[in-house]
DOKOL-161120 format. One record per residue (C-alpha): x, y, z. Coordinates in steps of 0.2 Angstrom, whole numbers. Each point is the difference from the previous one (the first is absolute). Last residue first. Example, Ala and Ser with C-alpha at 12.3 -4.5 7.8 and 13.67 -1.06 7.14 Angstrom:
BEGIN
REC     px     py     pz
REC     68     -5     36
REC     -6    -17      3
This chain:
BEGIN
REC     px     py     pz
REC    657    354    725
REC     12    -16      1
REC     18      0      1
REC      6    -17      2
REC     13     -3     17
REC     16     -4      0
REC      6     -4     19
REC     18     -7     -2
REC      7     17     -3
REC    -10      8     13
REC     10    -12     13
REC     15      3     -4
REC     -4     21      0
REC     -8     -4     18
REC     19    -11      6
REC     10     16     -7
REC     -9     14      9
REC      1    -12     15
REC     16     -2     -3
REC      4     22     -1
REC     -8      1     15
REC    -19      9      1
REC     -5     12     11
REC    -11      2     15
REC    -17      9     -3
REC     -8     11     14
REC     13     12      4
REC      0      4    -19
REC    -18      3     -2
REC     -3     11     13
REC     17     11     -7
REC     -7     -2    -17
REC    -17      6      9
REC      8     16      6
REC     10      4    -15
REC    -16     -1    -13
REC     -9     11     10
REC     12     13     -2
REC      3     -4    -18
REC    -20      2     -4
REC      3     20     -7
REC     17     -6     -8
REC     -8      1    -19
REC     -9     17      3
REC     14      7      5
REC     -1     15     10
REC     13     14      3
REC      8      8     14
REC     -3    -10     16
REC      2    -18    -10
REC     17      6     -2
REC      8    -10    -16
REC     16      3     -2
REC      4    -21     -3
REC    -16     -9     -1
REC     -8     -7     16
REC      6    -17      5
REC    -17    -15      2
REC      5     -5    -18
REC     19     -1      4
REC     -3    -11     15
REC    -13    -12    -13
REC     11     -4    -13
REC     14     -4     14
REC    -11    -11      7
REC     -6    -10    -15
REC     18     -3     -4
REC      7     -5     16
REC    -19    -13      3
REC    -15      5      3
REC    -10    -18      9
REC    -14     -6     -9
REC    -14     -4     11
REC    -14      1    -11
REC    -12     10     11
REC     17     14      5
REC      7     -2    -20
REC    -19      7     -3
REC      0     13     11
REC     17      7     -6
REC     -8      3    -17
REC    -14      7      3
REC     11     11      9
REC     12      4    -14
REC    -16      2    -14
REC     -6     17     15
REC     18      3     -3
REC     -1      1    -17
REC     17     12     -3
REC      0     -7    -18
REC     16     -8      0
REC     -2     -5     19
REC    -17    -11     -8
REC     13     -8    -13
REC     13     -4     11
REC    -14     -9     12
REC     -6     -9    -11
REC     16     -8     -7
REC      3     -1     18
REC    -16    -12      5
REC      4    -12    -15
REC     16     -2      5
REC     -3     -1     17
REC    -11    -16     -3
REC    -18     -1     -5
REC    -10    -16      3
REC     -4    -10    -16
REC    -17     -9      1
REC     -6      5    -17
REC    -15     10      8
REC     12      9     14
REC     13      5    -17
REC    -15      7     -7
REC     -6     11     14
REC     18      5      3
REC      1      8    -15
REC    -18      7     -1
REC      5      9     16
REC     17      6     -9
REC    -11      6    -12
REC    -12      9     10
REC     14      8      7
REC      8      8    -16
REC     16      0     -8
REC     -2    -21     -1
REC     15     -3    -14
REC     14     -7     10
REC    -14    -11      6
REC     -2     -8    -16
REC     18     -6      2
REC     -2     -6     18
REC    -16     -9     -6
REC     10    -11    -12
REC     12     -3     14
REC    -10     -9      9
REC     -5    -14    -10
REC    -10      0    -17
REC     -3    -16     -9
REC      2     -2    -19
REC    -14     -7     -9
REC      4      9    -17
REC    -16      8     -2
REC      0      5     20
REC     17      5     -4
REC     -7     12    -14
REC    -13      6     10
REC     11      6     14
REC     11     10    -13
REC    -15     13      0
REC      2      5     17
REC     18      7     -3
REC     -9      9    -14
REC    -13      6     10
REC     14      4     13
REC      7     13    -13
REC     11      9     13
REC     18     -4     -9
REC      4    -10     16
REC    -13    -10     -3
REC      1     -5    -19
REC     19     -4      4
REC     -6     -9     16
REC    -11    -10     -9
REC     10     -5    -15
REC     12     -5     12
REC    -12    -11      9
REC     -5     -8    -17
REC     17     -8     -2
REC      2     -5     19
REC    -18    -10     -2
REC      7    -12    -13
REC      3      2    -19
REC      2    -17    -10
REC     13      5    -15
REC     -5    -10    -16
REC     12     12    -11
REC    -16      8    -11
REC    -12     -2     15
REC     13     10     10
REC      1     14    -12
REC    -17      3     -3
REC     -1      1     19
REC     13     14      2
REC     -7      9    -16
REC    -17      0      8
REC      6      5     16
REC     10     16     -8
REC    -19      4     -7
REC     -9     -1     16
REC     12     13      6
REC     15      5     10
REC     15      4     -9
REC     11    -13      1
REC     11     -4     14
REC     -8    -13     12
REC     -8     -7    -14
REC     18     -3     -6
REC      7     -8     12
REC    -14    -11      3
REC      2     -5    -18
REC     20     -3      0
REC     -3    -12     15
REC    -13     -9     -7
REC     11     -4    -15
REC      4     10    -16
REC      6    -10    -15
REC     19      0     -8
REC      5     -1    -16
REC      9     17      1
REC    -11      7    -11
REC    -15     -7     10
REC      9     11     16
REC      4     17    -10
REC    -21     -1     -7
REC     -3     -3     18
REC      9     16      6
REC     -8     11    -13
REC    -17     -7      5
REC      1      6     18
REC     12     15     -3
REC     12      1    -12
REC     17      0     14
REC     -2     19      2
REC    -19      0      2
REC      5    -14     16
REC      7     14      8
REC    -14     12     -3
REC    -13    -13      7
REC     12     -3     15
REC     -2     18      3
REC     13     14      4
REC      7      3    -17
REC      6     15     -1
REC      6      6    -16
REC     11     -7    -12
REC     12      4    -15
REC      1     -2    -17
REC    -17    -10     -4
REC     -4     -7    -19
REC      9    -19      2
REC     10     -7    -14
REC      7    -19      2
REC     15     -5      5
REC     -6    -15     10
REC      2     12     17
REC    -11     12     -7
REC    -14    -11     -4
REC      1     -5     20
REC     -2     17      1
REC    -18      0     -6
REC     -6     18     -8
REC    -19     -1     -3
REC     -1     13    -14
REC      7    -11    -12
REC     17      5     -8
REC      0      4    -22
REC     13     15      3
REC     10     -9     13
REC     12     -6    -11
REC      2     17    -11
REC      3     10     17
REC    -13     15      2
REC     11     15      4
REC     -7     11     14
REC     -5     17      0
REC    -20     -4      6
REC     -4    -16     10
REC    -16    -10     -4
REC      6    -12    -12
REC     17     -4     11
REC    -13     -6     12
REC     -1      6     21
REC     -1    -17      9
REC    -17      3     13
REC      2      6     18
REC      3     18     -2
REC    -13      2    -10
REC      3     12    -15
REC     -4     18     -1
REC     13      2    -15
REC      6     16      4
REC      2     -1     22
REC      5    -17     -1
REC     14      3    -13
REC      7     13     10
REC     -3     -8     16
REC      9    -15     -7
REC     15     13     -7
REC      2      4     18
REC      0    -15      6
REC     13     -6    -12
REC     12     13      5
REC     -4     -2     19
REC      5    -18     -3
REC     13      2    -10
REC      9     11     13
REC     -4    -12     15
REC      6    -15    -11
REC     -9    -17      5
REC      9    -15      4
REC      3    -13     -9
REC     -3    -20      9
REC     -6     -9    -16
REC     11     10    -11
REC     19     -3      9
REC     -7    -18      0
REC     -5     -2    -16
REC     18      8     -6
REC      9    -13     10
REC    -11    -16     -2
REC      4      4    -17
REC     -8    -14     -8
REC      4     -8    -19
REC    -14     -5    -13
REC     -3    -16     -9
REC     -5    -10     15
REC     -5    -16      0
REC     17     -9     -4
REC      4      6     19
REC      6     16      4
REC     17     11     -1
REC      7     12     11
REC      1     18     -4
REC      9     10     12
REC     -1     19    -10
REC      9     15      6
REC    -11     14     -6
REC     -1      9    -17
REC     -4    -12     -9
REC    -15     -5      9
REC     -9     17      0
REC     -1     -3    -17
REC    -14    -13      4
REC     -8     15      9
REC     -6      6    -17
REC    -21     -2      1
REC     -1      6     17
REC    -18     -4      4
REC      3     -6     18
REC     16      6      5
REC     -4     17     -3
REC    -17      0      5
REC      2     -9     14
REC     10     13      5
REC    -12     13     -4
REC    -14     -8      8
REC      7     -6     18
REC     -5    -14      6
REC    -10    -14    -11
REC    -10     -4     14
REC     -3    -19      9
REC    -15    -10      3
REC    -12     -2    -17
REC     16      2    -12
REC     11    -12     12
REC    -13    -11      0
REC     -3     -3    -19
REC     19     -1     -5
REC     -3    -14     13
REC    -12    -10     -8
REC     10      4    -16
REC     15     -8      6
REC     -9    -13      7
REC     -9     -5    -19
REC     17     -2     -7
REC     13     15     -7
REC      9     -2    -15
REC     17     -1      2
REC     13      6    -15
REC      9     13     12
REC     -8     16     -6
REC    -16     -8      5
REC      6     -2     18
REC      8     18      2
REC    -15      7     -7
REC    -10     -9     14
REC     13      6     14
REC     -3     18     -7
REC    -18     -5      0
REC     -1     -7     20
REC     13     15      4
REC    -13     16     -4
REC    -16    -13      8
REC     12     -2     17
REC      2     18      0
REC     -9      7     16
REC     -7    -18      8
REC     18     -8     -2
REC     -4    -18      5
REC     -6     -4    -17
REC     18      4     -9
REC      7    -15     10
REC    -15    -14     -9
REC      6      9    -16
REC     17     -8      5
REC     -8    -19      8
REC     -8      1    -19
REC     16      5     -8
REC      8    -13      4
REC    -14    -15     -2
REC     -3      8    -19
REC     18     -8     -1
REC     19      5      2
REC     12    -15     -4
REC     15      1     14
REC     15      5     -4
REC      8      6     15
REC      1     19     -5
REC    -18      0     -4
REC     -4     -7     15
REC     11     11      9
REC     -9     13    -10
REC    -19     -6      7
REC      8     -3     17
REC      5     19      0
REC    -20      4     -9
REC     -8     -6     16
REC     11      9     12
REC     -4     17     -8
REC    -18     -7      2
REC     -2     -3     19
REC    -14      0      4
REC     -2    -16      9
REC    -11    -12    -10
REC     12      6    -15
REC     17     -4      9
REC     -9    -14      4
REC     -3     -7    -17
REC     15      5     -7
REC      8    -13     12
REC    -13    -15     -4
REC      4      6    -20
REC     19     -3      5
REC     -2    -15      7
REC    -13     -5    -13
REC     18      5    -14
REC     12     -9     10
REC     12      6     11
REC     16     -4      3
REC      7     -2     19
REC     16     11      1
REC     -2     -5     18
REC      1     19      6
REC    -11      5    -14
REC    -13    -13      7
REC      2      5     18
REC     -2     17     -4
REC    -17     -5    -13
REC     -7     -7     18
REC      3     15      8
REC     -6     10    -10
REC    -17    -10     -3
REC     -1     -1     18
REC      2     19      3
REC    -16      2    -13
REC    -10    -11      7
REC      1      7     18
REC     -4     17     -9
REC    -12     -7    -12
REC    -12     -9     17
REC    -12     -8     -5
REC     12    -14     -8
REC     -3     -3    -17
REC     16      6    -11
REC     12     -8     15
REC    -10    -17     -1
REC      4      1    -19
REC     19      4      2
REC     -1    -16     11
REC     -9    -12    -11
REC     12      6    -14
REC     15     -2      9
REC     -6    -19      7
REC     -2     -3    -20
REC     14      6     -5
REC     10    -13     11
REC      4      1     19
REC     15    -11      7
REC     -5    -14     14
REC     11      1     14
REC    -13     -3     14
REC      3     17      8
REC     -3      8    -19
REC    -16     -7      0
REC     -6      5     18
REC      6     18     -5
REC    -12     -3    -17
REC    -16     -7     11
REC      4     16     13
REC     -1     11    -19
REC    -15     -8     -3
REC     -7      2     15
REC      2     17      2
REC     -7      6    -17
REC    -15     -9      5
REC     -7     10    -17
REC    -14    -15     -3
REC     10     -5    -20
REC     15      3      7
REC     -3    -12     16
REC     -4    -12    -14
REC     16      3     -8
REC      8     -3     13
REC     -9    -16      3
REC      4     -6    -18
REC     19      7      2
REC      1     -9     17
REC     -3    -17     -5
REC      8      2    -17
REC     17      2     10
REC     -1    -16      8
REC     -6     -7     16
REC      9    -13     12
REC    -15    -10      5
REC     -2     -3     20
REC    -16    -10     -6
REC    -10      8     15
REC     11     17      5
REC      5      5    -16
REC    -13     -6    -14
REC    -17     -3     10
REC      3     15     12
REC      9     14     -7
REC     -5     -4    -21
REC    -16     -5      2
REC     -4     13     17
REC      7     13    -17
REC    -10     -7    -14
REC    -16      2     13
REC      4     18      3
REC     -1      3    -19
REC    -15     -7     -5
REC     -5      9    -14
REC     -4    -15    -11
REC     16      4    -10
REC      8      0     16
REC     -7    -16      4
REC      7     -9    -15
REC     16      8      0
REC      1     -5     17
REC     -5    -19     -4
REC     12     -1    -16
REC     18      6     11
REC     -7    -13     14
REC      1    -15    -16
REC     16     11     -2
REC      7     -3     16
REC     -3    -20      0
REC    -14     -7      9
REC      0    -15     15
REC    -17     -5      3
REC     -8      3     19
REC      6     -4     15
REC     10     15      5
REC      6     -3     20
REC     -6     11     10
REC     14      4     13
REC     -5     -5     18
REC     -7     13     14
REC     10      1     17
REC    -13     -4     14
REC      9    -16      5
REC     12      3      4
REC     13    -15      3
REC    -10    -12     -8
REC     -1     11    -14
REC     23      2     -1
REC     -3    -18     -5
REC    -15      2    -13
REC      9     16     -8
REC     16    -12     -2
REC    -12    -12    -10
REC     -9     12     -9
REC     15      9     -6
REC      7    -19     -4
REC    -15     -3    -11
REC      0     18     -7
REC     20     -8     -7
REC     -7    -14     -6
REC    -15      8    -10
REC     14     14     -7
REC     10    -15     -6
REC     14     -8      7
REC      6    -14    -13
REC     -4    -17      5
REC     12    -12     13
REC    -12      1     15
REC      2     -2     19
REC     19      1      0
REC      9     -6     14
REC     -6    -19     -4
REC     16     -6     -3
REC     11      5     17
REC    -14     -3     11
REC     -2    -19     -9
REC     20     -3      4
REC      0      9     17
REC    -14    -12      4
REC     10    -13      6
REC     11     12     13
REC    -16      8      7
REC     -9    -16      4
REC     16     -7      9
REC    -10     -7     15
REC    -10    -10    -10
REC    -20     -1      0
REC     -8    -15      6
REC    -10    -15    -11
REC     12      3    -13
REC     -5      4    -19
REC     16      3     -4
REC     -2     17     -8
REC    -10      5     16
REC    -13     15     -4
REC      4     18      0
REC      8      3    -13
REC    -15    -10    -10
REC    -13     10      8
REC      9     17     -4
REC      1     -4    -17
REC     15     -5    -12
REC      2      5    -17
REC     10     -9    -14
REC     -5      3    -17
REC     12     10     -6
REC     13     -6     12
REC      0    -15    -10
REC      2    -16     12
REC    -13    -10     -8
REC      5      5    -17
REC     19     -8      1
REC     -8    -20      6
REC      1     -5     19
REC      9    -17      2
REC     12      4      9
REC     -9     15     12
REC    -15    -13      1
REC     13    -13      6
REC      9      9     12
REC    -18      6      8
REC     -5    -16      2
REC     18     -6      7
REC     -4     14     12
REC    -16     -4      4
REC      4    -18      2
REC     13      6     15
REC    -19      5      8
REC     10     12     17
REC     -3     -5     17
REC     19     -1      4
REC      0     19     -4
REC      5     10    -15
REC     19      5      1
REC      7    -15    -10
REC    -15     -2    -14
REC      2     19     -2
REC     19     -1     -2
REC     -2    -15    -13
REC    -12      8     -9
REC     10     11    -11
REC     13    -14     -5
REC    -13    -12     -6
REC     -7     12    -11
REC     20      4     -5
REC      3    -18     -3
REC    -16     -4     -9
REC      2     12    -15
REC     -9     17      2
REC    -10      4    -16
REC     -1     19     -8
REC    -11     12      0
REC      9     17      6
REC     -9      1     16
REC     -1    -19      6
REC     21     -1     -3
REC      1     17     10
REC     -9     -9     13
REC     10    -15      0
REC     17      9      2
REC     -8     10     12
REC     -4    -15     11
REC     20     -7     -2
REC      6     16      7
């Protein structure tokens, strides 16, 4: 009892007073044996007496396995009762270390319980333990954002898995994932992100708007739109379930992929409940809305300007992507059906339309000094024809067609019409009718539209090339390289539409590149003036520009004949460019068009020497140039186009068994590699 009185006394600091010291060595001095050093003991007494409050602090107290070991007396043989005098020691020094456990200590006692159960098996491999520099998450937040930037996605995520979680064993944050995420976003690994978001939640860490946004935007790019699309929907499930507000990128990130994945009806439902919730509506909204119409190839040009009405009724101006776009859906989509666009279109008085129908106004920002009826827009974006009107108007169009003699494809002027009331505004109008002019309350001379099957008709309607600039610079705003190449791909093609185009980009200090030229190239071709597709050559020579591949695939659009699709090749041979499917079907299309078959052969031939593979496309060109035409019998009557045909099928068959065809990432990998080769043209 006496022993652990005298080791509590050494634990807690304080001094022991000579009787107890004596006290607690009597028994061991009685028990040892007769050979025992009794001037040890009164050694010992006096060191314990005389010992001074720091020397017996348990802080700094800490026996080794020598010193346990070794004989405290100093005696010449051991003692018998080794166990019992070392109780106290044992007792003491049952701690190895008095700091704060640390991750370091806590890999030193892995290490050291892996050592033991190593002797034991030795082929067992042992944790690596991290010997680098300790980093806190958001130093590892700064690196991925770094490297993703740099496009180095896959090296972010080993950063993140193996450096962060498994070597520093980091417990990560909420901006960890959201920056890779968003990188995944960025590349469409629509799976990992959402495995990256599942992995957050596990941890307990709650998403912000950022992590939304990141994954709305992986939905929107993702190759697949239907997988996408089911994501998106499920993910805005969860959201409504949690009554999670949304901010206003959330919400562009969800209009976004509504957009991406065709589905416009959905679009303009996020754009009330944005409407409904508050939230400010920007250039940005209706950009990601127009962005909607582009996916609708029959009427995405008829929506594009209702929703550009919409948008200038509401006190936006539009920006330099809004326009950009206006510009696409008029080169890519139709304007649908011409009556109906008619009557929504140039409807002077469909305002009154609006008190005459349930309105659900909801009030904008500071911005805007107008009011939106998401209702009435969308009852108009999304009419549908009227089977009796449209046999009325039609008739009344054939009517008019058949007594004015005007082109079916060209905006019929109020001038030129017979009968028909001349309205005061519209008395002094241009004869190049822009809507866009329409849409800003300004008089327009047309009453009704034809058919507009072009994209040089379509963009007619919006002013044409000039019309559309003079709208831009009045808007304060300066075409970019994208607005140029959209237009050179529109205009009419000739030398004097490049001429305007390049006037106008040494006026705004707009570098043009190879892509800009290549669409005047293939307009010029296409139209069949390959002299004047020829002639655009000179000018990149003048402006140094390098042509690549896809230079000679736009002139070859234009090779009718075979000795210019020989000439073709021939130049692409001397510039050190090799000819890739695209090249080869363009020429191909345009010698089926003629019924060349003799060109076809040449043709073939030459893929054979060069070793370029057909691919779908080139195949399916060449199955429906080796078919016969339908109720033909060449029994009964002769063509003198489809005399060679017969020969034609018999080599195509040669040919076919001879050459394997081309995968879709091999396809991929030569168009890569095309692009990296620029090449000078030289004659």
């Amino acid at each position: 009892m006496l022993t652990s009185v005298a080791c509590s006394c050494v634990r807690s600091g304080r001094k022991i007073s000579a009787p107890v010291a004596k006290l607690c060595l009597l028994p061991t001095v009685k028990t040892s044996p007769s050979t025992l050093n009794l001037t040890g003991v009164h050694y010992m007494s006096a060191r314990l007496l005389t010992a001074s409050p720091w020397q017996l602090s348990v802080r700094f107290m800490s026996l080794s396995a020598s010193s346990r070991d070794a004989d405290p007396l100093g005696s010449a043989s051991a003692p018998a009762d080794e166990g019992d005098f070392g109780s106290m020691s044992a007792d003491m020094s049952s701690r190895r270390s008095f700091r704060k456990s640390s991750p370091y200590i806590q890999d030193l006692r892995y290490r050291e319980d892996d050592a033991a159960a190593g002797e034991e098996d030795e082929g067992l491999k042992k944790p690596r333990s991290w010997t680098g520099r300790r980093n806190t998450t958001y130093w590892y937040f700064l690196q991925c954002k770094k490297l993703i930037k740099d496009n180095r996605l896959q090296e972010a995520l080993d950063l993140f898995s193996r450096d962060m979680l498994q070597g520093e064993r980091l417990q990560p944050e909420e901006y960890n994932y959201s920056v890779l995420i968003g990188g995944c976003a960025r590349a469409g690994q629509l799976k990992k992100a959402f495995k990256l978001y599942n992995d957050m939640k596990k941890r307990g860490l709650d998403a912000t708007d950022a992590t939304y946004t990141a994954l709305f935007n992986a939905c929107a790019e993702s190759p697949s739109k239907k997988v996408g699309l089911q994501q998106a929907l499920k993910l805005e499930q969860e959201l409504r379930s949690k009554n999670y507000a949304l901010s206003t990128i959330t919400y562009h990130a969800l209009l976004k992929t509504h957009a991406m994945t065709n589905h416009l009806q959905a679009c303009f439902h996020t754009f009330r409940e944005m409407l409904q919730n508050g939230h400010a509506i920007t250039q940005e909204t209706f950009h990601y809305l127009l962005m909607g119409c582009l996916k609708d190839k029959e009427v995405g040009f008829r929506l594009a300007l209702q929703v550009w009405r919409q948008m200038l009724k509401s006190g936006i101006h539009p920006d330099s992507k809004n326009y950009n776009l206006l510009l696409r859906t008029a080169r890519d989509c139709g304007i649908g059906d011409p009556a109906l666009a008619t009557g929504v279109l140039l409807r002077t008085d469909w305002e009154c339309l609006k008190g005459r129908e349930r309105k659900s106004h909801v009030k904008l920002d500071s911005r805007c000094i107008d009011l939106i009826d998401i209702d009435f827009l969308e009852r108009q974006l999304f009419i549908q024809p009227d089977s009796h009107s449209d046999s009325r108007q039609d008739g009344r169009d054939s009517e008019e067609k058949s007594r004015s003699g005007q082109d079916s494809t060209h905006l019929i002027p109020v001038s030129q019409r017979e009968n028909v009331p001349l309205p005061v505004d519209l008395a002094d109008a241009s004869t190049a009718p822009n809507l866009l002019d329409l849409f800003e309350g300004k008089g327009v001379g047309v009453i009704s539209f034809g058919a507009v099957d072009r994209a040089s008709d379509r963009l007619a309607l919006i002013g044409g090339g000039e019309g559309f600039l003079e709208k831009m610079a009045a808007n304060g705003l300066n075409p970019d390289l994208r607005t140029l190449t959209l237009l050179a791909d529109m205009m009419e093609p000739s030398f004097q539409s490049l001429q305007i185009l390049l006037k106008v980009a040494k006026q705004h200090r707009v570098k043009l590149d190879v892509a800009f030229f290549n669409s005047v190239i293939r307009r010029a071709a296409r139209a069949g003036d390959l002299d004047g597709a020829k002639s655009v050559l000179r000018v990149m020579r003048q402006r140094n520009i390098s042509v690549d591949v896809r230079t000679f695939g736009s002139l070859a659009l234009g090779c009718e004949q075979q000795k210019d699709g020989l000439q073709l090749l021939k130049d692409m041979e001397e510039v050190g460019l090799r000819p890739n499917v695209q090249v080869f079907s363009a020429l191909i299309g345009r010698a089926t068009r003629r019924l060349d078959y003799t060109y076809l052969k040449t043709i073939l031939k030459s893929m054979s020497d060069m070793q370029v593979w057909p691919n779908e496309v080139i195949i399916r060109q060449l199955e429906f140039a080796a078919q016969y035409p339908p109720n033909y019998n060449q029994y009964k009557s002769r063509n003198n186009y489809l005399i060679q045909i017969d020969g034609f099928r018999g080599y195509y068959q040669q040919w076919l068994r001879a050459m394997p065809a081309q995968s879709a990432e091999d396809e991929q990998a030569a168009e890569l590699q095309a692009e990296t080769d620029p090449a000078v043209f030289k004659t």
